[in-house]
PLY file of the C-alpha trace (Angstrom):
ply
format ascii 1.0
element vertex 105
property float x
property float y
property float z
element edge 104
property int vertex1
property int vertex2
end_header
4.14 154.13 401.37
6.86 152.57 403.43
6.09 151.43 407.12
8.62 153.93 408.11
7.24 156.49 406.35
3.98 155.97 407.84
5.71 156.16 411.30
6.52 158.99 410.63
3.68 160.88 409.77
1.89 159.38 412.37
4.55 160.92 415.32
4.12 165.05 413.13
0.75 163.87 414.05
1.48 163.39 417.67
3.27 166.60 417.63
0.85 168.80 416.13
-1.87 167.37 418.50
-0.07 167.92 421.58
0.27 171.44 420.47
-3.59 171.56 419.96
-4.36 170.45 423.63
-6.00 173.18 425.65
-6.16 175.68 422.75
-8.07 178.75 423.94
-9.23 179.54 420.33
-12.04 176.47 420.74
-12.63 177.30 424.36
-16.66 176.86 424.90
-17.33 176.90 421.36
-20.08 174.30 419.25
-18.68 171.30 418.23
-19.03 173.18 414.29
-17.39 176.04 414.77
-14.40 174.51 416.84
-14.39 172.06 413.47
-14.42 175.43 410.87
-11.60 176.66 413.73
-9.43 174.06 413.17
-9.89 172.96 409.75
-9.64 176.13 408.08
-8.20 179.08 410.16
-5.36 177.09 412.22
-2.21 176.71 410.56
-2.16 173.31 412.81
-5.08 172.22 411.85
-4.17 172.57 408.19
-1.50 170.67 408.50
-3.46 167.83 410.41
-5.59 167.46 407.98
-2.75 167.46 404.85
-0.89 164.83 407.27
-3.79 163.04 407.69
-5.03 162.57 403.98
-1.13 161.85 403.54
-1.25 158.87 405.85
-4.10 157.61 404.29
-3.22 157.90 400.41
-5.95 160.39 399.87
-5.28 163.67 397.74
-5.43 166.85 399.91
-8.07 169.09 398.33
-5.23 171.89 398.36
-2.92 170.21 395.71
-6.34 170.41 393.56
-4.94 173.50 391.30
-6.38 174.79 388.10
-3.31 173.12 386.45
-3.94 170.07 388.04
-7.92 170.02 386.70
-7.11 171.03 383.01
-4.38 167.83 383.30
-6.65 165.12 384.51
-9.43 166.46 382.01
-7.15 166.47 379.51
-6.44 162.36 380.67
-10.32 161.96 379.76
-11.48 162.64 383.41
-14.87 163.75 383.69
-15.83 165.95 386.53
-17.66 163.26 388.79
-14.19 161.54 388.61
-12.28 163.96 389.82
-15.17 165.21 392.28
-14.44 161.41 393.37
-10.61 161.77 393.72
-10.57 164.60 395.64
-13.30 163.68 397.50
-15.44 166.06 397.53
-18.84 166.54 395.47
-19.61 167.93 391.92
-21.11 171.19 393.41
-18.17 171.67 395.41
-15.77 170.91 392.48
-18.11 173.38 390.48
-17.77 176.12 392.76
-13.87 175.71 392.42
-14.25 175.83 389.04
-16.39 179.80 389.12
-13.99 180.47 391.86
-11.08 180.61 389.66
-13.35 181.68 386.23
-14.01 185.02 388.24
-10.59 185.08 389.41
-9.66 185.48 385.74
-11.80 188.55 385.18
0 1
1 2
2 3
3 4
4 5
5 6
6 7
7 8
8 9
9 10
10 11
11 12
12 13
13 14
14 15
15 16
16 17
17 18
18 19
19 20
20 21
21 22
22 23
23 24
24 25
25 26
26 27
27 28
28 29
29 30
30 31
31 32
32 33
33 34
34 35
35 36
36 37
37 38
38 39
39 40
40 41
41 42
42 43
43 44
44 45
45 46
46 47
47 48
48 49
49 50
50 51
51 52
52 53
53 54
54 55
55 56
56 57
57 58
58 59
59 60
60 61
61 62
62 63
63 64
64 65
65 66
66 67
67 68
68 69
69 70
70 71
71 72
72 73
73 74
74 75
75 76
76 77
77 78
78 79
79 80
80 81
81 82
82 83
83 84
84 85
85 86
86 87
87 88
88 89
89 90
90 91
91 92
92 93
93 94
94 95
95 96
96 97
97 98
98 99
99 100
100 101
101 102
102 103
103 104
């Protein structure tokens, strides 16, 4: 990634967290469930976090799609690999995985 690039992402960054400060949706909550707030309900937060992993060369756990698994198996990935890629662990990965299965049904 270019340095420009990088500059880049690091001023959405900027943006989004100037947007964040004060947000009443946090106000007097536990560290946790301002965390669960952020990182999973708020579209801001969301984005953050994509920026974030961006920035820092990381895959987003998001792009992980069912696609995307049956492709990097099909490279000869096992699943601590990609567990490892995504950063995230096996169980986690595994959950995905019946996530989807009973999507199926």
């Amino acid at each position: 990634m270019q340095r420009l690039e990088k500059r880049k992402i690091r001023l959405q960054i900027c943006k989004l967290l100037d947007q964040c400060a004060g947000c009443e949706r946090v106000v007097g909550k536990s560290l946790t469930k301002k965390t669960r707030i952020c990182q999973v309900e708020c579209a801001i937060g969301i984005e953050l976090k994509r920026l974030g992993c961006k920035l820092l060369g990381r895959p987003y756990l998001q792009d992980l799609t069912k696609e995307k698994l049956e492709s990097l198996r099909s490279q000869g990935m096992t699943f601590a690999a990609i567990a490892r890629k995504f950063n995230i662990s096996k169980e986690k990965l595994r959950n995905i995985r019946q996530e989807w299965a009973a999507q199926a049904v």
